[in-house]
LOKOLSE-417899 format. One line per 5 residues: number of its first residue (from 0); their letters; for each residue y, x, z of N, C-alpha, C. Coordinates in Angstrom, 2 decimals. Atoms other than C-alpha are relative to their C-alpha. Example, Ala and Ser with C-alpha at 12.3 -4.5 7.8 and 13.67 -1.06 7.14 Angstrom:
// LOKOLSE-417899
0) AS) -1.19/0.89/0.00/-4.50/12.30/7.80/1.20/0.90/0.00  -1.19/-0.82/-0.06/-1.06/13.67/7.14/1.09/-0.77/0.73
***
This chain:
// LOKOLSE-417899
0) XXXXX) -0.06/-0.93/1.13/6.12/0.89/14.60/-0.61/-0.63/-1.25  0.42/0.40/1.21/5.65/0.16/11.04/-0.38/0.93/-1.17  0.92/-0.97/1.18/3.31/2.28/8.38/0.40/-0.69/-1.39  -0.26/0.67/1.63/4.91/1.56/4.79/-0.98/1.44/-0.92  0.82/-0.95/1.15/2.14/2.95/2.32/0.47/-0.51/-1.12
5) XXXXX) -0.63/-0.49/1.10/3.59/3.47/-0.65/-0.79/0.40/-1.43  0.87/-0.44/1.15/2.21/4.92/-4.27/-0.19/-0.88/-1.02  0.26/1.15/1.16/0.97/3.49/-7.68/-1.26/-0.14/0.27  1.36/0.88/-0.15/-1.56/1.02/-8.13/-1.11/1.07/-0.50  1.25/-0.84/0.39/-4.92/2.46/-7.81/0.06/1.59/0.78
10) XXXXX) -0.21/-1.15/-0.59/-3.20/5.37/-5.64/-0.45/-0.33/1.45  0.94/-0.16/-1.06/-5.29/4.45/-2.65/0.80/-0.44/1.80  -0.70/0.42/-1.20/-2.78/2.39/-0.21/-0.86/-0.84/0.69  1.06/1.11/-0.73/-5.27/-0.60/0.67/-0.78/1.05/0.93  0.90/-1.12/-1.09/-7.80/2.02/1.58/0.52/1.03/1.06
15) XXXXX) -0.11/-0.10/-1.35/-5.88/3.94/3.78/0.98/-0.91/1.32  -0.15/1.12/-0.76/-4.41/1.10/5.22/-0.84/-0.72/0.61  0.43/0.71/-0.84/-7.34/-0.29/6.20/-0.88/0.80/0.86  0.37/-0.80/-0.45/-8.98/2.95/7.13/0.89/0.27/1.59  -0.38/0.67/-1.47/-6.08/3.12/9.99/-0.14/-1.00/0.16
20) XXXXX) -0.03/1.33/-0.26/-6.52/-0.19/10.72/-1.22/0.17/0.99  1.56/0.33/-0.48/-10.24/0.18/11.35/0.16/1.23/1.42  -0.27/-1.33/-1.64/-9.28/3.51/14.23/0.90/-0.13/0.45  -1.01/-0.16/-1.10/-6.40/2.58/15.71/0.41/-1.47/0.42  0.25/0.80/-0.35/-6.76/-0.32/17.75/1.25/-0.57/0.51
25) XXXXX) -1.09/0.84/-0.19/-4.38/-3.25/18.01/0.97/0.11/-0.72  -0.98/-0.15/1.33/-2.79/-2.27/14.65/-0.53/-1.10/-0.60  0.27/1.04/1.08/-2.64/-4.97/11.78/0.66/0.48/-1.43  -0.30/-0.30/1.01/-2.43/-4.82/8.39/0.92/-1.32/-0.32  -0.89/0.59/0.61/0.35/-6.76/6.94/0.47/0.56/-1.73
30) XXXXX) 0.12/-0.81/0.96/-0.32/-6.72/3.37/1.41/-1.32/-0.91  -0.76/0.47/1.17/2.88/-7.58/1.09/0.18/-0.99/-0.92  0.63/0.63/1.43/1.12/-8.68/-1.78/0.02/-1.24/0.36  0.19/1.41/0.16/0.47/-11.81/-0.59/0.87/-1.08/0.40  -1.13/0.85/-0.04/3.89/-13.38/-0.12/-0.09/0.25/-1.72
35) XXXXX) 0.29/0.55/1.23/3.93/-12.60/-3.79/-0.77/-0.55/-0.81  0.80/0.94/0.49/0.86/-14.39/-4.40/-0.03/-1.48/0.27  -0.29/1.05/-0.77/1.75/-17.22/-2.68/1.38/-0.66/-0.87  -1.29/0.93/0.57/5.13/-17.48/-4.57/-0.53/-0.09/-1.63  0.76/-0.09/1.54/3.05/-16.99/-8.11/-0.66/-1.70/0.42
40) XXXXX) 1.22/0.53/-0.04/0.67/-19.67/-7.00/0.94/-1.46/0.14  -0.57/1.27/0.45/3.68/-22.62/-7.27/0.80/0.07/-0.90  -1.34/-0.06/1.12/5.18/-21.17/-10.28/-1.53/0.05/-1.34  0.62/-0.29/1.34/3.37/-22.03/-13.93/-0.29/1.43/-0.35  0.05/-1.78/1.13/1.44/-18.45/-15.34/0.82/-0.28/-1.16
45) XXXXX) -1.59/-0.30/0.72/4.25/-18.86/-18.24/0.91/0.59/0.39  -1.62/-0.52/-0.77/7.15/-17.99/-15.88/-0.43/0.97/0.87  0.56/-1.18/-0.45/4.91/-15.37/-14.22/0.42/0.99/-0.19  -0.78/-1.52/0.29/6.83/-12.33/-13.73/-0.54/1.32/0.76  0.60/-0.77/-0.97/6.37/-9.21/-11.51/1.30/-0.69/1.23
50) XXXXX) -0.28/0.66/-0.92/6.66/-10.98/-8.00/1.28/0.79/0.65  -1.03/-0.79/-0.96/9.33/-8.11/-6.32/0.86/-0.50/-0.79  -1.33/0.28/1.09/12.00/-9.45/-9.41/0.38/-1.01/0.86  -1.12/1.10/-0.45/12.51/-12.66/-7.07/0.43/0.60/1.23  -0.75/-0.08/-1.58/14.63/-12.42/-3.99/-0.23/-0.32/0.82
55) XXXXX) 1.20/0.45/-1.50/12.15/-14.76/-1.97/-0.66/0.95/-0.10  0.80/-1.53/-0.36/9.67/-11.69/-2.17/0.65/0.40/0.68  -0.23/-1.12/-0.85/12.01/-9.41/-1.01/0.68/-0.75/1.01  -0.27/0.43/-1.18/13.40/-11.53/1.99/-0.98/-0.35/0.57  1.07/0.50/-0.32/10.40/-13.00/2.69/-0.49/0.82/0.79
60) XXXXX) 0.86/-0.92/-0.51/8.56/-9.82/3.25/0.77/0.79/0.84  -0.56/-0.34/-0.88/11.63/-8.71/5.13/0.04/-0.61/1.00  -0.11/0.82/-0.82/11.85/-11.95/7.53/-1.88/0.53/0.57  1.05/0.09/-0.89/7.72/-11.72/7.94/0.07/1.36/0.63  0.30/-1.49/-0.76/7.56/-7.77/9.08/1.21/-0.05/0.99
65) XXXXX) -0.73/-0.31/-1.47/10.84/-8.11/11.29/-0.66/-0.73/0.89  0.59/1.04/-1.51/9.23/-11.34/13.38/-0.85/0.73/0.11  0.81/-0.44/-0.45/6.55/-9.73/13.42/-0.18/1.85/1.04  -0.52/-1.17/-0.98/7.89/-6.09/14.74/0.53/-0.29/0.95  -0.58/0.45/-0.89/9.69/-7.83/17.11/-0.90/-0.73/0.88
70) XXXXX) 0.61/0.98/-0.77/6.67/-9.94/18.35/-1.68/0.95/0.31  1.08/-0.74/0.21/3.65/-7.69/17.78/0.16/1.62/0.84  -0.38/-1.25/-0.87/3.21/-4.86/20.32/-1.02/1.24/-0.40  0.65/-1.33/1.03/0.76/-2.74/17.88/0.81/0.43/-1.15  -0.58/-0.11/1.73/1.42/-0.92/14.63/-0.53/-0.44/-0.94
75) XXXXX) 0.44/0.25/0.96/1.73/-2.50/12.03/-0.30/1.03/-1.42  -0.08/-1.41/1.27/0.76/-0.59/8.39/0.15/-1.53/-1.34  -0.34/0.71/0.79/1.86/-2.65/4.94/0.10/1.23/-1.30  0.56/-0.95/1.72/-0.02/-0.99/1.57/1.00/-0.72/-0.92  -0.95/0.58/1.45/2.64/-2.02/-1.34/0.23/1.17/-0.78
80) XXXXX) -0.80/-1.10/0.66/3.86/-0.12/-3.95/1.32/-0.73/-0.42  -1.55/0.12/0.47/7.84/-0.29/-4.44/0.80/1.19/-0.51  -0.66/-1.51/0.99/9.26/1.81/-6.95/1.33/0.17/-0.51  -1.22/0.30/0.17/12.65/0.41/-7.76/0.84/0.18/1.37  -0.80/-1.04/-1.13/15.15/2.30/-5.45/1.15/-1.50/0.78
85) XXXXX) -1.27/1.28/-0.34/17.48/-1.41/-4.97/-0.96/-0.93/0.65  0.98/0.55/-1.28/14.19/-3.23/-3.59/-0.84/0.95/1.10  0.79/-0.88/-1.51/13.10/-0.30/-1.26/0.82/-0.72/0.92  -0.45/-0.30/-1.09/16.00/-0.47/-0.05/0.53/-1.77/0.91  0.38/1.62/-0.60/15.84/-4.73/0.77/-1.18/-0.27/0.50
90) XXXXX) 1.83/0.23/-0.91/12.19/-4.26/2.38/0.32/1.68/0.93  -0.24/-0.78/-0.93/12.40/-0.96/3.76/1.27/0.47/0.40  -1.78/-0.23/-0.58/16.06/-0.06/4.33/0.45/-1.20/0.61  -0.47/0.94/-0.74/16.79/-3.27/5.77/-0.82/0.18/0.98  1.01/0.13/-1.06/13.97/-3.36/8.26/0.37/1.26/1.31
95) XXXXX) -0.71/-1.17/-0.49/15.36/0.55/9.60/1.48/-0.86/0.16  -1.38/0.27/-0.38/18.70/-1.10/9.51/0.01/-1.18/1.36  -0.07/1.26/-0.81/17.84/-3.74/11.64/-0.97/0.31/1.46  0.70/-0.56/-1.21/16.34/-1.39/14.09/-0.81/0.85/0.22  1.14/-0.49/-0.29/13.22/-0.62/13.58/-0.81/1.27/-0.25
100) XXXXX) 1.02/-0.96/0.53/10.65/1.94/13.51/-0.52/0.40/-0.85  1.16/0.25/1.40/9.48/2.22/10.09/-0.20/1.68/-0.86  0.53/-1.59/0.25/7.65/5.44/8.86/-0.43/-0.50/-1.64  0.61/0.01/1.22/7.14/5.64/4.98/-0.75/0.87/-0.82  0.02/-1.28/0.71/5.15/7.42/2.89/-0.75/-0.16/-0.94
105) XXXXX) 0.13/0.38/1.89/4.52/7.70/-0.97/-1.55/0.46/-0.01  1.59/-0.49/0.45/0.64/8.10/-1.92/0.03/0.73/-1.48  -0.20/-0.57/1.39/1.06/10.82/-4.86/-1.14/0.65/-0.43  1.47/-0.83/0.48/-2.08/12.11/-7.42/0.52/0.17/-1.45  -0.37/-0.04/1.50/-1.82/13.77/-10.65/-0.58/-1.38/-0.83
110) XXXXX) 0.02/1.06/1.09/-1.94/10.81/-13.44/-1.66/-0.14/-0.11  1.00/0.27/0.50/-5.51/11.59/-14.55/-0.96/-0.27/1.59  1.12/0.31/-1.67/-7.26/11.13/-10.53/0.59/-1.49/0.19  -0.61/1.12/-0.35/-4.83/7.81/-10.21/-0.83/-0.70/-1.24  0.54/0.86/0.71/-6.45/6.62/-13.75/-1.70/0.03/0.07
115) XXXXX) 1.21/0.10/-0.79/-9.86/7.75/-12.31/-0.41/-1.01/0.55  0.16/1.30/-1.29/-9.45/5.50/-9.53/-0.18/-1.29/-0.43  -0.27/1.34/0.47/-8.56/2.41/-11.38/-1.46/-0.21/-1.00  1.39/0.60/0.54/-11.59/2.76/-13.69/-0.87/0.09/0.86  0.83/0.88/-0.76/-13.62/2.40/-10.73/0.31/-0.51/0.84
120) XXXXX) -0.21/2.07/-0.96/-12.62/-0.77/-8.82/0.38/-0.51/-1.85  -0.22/1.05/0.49/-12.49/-1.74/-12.29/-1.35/-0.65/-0.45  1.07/0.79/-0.50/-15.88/-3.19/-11.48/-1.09/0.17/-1.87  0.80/-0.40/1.01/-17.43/-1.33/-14.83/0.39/-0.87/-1.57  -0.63/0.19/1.59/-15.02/-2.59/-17.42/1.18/0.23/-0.67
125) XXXXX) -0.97/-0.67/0.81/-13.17/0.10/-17.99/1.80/0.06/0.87  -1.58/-0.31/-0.23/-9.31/0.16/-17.47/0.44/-1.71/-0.63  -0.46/1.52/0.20/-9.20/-3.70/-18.80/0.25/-0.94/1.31  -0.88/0.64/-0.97/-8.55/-4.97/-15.69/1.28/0.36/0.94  -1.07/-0.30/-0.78/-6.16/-2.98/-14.57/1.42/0.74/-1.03
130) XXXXX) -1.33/-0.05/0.37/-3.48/-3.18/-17.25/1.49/0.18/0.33  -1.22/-0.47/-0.52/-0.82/-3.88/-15.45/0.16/1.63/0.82  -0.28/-1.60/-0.97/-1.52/-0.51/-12.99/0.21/0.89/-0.78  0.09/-1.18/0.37/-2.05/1.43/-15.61/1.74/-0.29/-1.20  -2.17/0.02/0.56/1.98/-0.18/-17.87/0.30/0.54/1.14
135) XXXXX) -1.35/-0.79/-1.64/3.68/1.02/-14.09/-0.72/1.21/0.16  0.16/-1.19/-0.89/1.71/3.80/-13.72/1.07/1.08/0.00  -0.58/-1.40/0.36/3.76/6.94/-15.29/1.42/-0.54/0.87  -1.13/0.44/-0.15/6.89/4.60/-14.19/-0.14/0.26/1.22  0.84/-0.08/-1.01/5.49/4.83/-10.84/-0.16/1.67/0.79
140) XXXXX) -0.06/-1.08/-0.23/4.96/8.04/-10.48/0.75/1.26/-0.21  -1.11/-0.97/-0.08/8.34/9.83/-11.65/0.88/-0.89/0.80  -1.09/0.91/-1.00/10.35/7.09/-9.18/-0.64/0.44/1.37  0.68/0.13/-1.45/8.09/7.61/-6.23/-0.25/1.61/0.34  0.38/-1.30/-0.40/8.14/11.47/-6.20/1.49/0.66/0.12
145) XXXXX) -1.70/-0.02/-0.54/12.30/11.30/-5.98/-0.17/0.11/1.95  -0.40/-0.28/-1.12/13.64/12.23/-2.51/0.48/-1.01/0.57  -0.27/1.11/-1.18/14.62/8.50/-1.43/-1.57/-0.31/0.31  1.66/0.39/-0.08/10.43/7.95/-1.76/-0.70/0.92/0.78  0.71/-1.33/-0.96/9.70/10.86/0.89/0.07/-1.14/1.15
150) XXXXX) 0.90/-1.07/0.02/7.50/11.20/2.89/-1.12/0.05/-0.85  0.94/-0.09/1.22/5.22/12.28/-0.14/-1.28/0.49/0.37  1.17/-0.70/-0.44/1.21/13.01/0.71/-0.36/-0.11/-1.45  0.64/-0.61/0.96/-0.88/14.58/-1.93/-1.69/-0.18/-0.14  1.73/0.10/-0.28/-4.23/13.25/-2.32/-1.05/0.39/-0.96
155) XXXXX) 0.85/-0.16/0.99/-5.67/14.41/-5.05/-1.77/0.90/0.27  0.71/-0.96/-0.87/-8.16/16.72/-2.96/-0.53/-0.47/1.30  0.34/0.30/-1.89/-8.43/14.94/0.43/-0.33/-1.55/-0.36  0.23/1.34/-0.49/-10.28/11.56/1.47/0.76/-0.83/0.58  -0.52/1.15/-0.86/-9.50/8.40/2.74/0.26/0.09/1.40
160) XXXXX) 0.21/-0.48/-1.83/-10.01/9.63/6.80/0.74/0.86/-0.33  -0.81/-1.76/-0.74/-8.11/13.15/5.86/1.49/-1.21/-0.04  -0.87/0.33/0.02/-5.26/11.06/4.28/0.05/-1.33/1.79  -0.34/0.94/-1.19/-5.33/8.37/7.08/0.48/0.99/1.54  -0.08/-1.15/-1.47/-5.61/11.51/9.99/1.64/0.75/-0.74
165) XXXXX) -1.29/-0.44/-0.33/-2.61/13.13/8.43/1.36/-0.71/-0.04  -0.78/0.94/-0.55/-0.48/9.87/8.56/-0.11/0.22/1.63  -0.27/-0.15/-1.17/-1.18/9.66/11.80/0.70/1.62/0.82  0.02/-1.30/-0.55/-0.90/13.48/12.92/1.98/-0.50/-0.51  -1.18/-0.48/0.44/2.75/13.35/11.05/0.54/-1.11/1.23
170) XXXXX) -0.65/0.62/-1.04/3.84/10.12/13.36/-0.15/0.04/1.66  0.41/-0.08/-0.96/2.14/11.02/16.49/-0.74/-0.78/0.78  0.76/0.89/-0.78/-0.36/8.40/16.65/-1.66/0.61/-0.18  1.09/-0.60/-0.12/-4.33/9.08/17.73/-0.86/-1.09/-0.53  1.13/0.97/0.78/-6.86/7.83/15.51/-1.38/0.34/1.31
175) XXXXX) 1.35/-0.41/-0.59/-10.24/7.08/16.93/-0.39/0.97/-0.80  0.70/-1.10/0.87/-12.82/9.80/15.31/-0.58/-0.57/-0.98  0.58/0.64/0.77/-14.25/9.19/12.15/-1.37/0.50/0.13  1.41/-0.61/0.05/-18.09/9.20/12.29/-0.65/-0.60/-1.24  0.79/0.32/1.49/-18.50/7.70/8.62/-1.01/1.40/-0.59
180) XXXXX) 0.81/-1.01/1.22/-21.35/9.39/6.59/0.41/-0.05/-0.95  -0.77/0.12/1.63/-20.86/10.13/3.03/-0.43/-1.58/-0.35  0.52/1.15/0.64/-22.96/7.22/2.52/0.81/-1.48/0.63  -0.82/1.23/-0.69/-21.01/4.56/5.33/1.34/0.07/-0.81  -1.45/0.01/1.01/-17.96/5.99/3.30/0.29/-0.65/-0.76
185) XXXXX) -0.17/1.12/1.78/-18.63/4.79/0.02/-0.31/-1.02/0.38  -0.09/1.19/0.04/-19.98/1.55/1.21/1.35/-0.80/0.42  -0.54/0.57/-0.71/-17.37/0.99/3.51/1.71/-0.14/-1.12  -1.40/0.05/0.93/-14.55/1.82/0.38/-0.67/-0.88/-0.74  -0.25/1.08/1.11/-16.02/-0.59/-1.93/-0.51/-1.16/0.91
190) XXXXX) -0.32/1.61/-0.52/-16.46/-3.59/0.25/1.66/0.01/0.38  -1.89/0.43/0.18/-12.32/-3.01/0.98/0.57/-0.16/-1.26  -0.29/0.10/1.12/-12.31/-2.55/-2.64/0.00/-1.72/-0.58  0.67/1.67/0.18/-14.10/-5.95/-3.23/0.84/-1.05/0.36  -1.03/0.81/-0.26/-12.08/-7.63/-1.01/1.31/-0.14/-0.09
195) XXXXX) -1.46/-0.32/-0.11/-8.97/-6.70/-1.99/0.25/-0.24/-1.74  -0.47/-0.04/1.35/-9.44/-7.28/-5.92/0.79/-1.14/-0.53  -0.89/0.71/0.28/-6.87/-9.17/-7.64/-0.89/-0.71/-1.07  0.64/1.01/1.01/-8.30/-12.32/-9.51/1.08/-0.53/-0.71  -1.11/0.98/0.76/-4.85/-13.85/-10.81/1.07/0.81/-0.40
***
């Protein structure tokens, strides 16, 4: 089975991606992003585009998640955001076409909780590092609340553990229990934060 988290940047896919990850044992995260960092990282920043525009991205990340559905006997979960309806459907519509299991679902928050978010992981300077999230956001969030981008969760109100428990509850998989405190919470979201920030 395959967990496609979905949503705009700063809409909280890493975190519950790695939140299941961390309770449901013998899952992996297979995170996207980094076939397009990988294809950035032999192309001059001049010709730097957004990575889903090439066609190695979107095969790429189709070839690694099929071998790996095919070889991997946990679930996998894969945080991206894809908002253009012609590369869903070359990452996730191919992957369903070609067999598999794949459960999607859009991470949606009103505008002002999504630009919340982004000013903090933006490590106390503001909304300047997260330019690009915040050009795609609005774009982002009238594409991803269309009826090919279902199944839509609503987080504006619920945590990282509720959203992660009602992924699971909707596919029929059993999380361990969460016994985070408020306080293991927050640490435990900004060290995924930390490690997950984009330097390039």
């Amino acid at each position: 089975m395959l967990l496609w988290i979905n949503g705009p940047f700063g809409g909280g896919k890493t975190q519950t991606a790695y939140e299941i990850h961390r309770r449901l044992p013998g899952s992996f995260v297979c995170d996207p992003e980094r076939v397009g960092f990988g294809l950035h990282g032999m192309m001059p920043p001049a010709v730097r585009g957004d990575f889903q525009d090439l066609r190695a991205w979107r095969s790429g990340v189709f070839e690694a998640l099929d071998v790996s559905l095919r070889s991997h006997p946990g679930v996998l979960i894969a945080p991206m955001t894809v908002a253009e309806p012609a590369y869903f459907e070359e990452t996730v519509g191919r992957l369903r076409a070609a067999g598999h299991d794949v459960h999607h679902f859009a991470l949606l928050a009103e505008r002002a909780t999504v630009l919340r978010r982004l000013r903090e992981r933006g490590l106390g300077t503001g909304l300047k590092r997260e330019s690009f999230a915040v050009s795609k956001l609005d774009h982002c969030l009238d594409r991803l609340g269309g009826p090919l981008f279902a199944e839509h969760v609503h987080t504006d109100r619920v945590s990282v553990p509720q959203v992660a428990d009602l992924i699971a509850e909707r596919v029929g998989l059993r999380l361990r229990p969460n016994t985070d405190g408020p306080l293991t919470h927050r640490l435990r979201k900004a060290w995924t934060g930390i490690r997950h920030i984009r330097l390039g």
